[in-house]
C-alpha positions as CSV (number, residue, x, y, z in Angstrom):
1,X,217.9,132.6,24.2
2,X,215.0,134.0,22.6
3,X,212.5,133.5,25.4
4,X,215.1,135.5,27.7
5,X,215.1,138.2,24.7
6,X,210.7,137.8,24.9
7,X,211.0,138.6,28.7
8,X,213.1,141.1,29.0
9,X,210.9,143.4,26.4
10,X,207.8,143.1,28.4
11,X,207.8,145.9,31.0
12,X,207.5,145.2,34.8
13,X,204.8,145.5,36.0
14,X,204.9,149.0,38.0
15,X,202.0,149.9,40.8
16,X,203.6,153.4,40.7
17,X,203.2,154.3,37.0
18,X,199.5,154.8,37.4
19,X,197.6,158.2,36.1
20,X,199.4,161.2,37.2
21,X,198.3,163.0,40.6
22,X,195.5,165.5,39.9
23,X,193.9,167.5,42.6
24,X,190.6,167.0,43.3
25,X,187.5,169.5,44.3
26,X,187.0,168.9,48.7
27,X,184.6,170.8,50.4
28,X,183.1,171.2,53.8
29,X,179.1,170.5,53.5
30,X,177.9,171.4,57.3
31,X,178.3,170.1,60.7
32,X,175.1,167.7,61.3
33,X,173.5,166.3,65.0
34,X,173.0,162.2,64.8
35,X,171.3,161.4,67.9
36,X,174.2,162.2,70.4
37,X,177.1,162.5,67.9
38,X,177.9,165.8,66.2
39,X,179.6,165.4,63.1
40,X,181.2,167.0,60.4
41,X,180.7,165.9,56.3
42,X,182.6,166.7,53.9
43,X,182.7,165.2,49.8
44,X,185.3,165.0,47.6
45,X,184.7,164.7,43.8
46,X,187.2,163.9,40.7
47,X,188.8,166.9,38.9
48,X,186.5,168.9,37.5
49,X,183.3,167.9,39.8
50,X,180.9,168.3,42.4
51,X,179.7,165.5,44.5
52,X,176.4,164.2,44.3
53,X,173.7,165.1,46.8
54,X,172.4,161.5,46.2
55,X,176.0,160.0,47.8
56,X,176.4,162.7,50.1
57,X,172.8,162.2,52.2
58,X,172.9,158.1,52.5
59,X,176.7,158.6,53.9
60,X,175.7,160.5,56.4
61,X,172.1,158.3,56.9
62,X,175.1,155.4,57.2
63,X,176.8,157.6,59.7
64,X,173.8,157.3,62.1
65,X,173.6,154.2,62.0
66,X,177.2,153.0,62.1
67,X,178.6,155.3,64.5
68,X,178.8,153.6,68.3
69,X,176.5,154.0,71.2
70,X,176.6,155.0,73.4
71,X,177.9,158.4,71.9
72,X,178.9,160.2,75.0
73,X,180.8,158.0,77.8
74,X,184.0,158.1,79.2
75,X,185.8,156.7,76.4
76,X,183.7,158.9,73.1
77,X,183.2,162.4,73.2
78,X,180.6,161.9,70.5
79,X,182.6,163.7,67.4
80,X,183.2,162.9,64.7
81,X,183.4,163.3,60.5
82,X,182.2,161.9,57.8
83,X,183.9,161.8,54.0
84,X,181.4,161.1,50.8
85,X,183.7,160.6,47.9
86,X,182.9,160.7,44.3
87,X,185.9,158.7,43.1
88,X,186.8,157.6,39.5
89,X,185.5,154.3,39.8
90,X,183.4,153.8,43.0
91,X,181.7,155.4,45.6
92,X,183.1,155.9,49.1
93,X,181.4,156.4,52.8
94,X,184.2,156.7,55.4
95,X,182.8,157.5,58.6
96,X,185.4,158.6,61.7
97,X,185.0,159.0,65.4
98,X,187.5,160.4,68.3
99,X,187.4,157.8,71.3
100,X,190.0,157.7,73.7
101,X,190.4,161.4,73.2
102,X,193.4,160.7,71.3
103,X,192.0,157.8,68.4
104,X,190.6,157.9,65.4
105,X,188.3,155.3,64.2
106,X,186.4,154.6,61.1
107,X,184.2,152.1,58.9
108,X,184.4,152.5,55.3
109,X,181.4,151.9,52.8
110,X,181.3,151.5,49.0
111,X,178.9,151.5,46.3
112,X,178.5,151.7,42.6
113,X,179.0,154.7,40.7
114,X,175.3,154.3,39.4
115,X,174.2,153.4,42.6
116,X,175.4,155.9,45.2
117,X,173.6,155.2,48.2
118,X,173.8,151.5,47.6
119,X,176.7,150.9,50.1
120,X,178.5,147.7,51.5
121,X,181.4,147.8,54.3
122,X,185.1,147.0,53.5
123,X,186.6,144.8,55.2
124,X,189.8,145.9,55.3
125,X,189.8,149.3,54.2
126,X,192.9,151.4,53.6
127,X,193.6,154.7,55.9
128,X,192.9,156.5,52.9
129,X,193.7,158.0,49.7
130,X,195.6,160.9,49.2
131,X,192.3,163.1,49.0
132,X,190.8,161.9,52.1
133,X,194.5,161.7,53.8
134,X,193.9,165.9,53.4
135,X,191.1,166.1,55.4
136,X,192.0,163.4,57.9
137,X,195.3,165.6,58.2
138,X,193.3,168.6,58.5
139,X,191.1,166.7,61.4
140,X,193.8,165.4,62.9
141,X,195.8,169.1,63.4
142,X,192.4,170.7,64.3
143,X,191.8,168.1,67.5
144,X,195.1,168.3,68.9
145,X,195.2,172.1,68.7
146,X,191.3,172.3,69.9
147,X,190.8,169.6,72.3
148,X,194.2,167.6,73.4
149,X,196.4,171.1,73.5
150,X,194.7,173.6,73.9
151,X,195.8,175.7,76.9
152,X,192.5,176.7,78.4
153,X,191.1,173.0,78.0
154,X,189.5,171.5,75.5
155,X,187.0,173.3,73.4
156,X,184.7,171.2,70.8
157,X,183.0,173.9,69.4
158,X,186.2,175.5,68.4
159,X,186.8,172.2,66.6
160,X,183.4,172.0,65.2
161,X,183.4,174.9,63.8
162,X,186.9,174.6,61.6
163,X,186.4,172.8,58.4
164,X,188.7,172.3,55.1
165,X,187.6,173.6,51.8
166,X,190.2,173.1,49.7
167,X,191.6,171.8,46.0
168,X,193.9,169.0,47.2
């Protein structure tokens, strides 16, 4: 009886009770040429912060070399965006493409907080956290209005030149 009593004071585990939501500081960085690809980068940081220069410029040195060639074929209009993220714990690189003109792909990258630019892939990487759900959100709305619906065809430098700055 008293081991029933012992168990049922010990709280269940809950993956939900974790710290409360706080938004965090997303910003639009500049549109950059790798090789064929045009891209977009944009960093997120915890409350409170910027992120660092020294994540932002090897994510987008990844980008180069983890974003498909050939670029511009029938199947990728060579576009894409890339998310730095200074997160609580570790560092984040998650690098997106259009193909298909109506997927999005990606590869995401971590490193150590101390060690930015040293990333490794994910295997199996989630869609995204809340944070970067805002801009793929944003990316997402900004491709079907720009390229897949617009009524006078599609236009990529409409697209390109639309970015999210935002507290979300």
């Amino acid at each position: 009886m008293a081991a029933n009593k012992d168990r049922q004071s010990i709280p269940p585990a809950d993956p939900l009770a974790v710290r409360p939501y706080r938004p965090r500081h997303l910003r639009f960085i500049r549109q950059q040429v790798l090789g064929e690809w045009r891209i977009k980068v944009y960093a997120i940081a915890t409350f409170g912060h910027e992120a660092r220069s020294e994540l932002i410029e090897p994510a987008v040195s990844l980008a180069e070399t983890t974003l498909p060639q050939p670029a511009q074929s029938d199947e990728r209009p060579g576009i894409g965006f890339v998310i730095a993220h200074d997160a609580a714990n570790v560092c984040f690189a998650l690098i997106y493409w259009w193909q298909s003109a109506n997927e999005l792909h990606q590869r995401v990258f971590v490193s150590p907080l101390d060690e930015p630019g040293h990333f490794r892939p994910i295997e199996n990487p989630a869609a995204g956290c809340v944070w970067e759900l805002g801009i793929i959100d944003f990316e997402r709305r900004a491709w079907i209005e720009d390229v897949l619906a617009n009524p006078a065809g599609p236009d990529i430098e409409r697209y390109l030149s639309r970015a999210l700055n935002a507290d979300v």
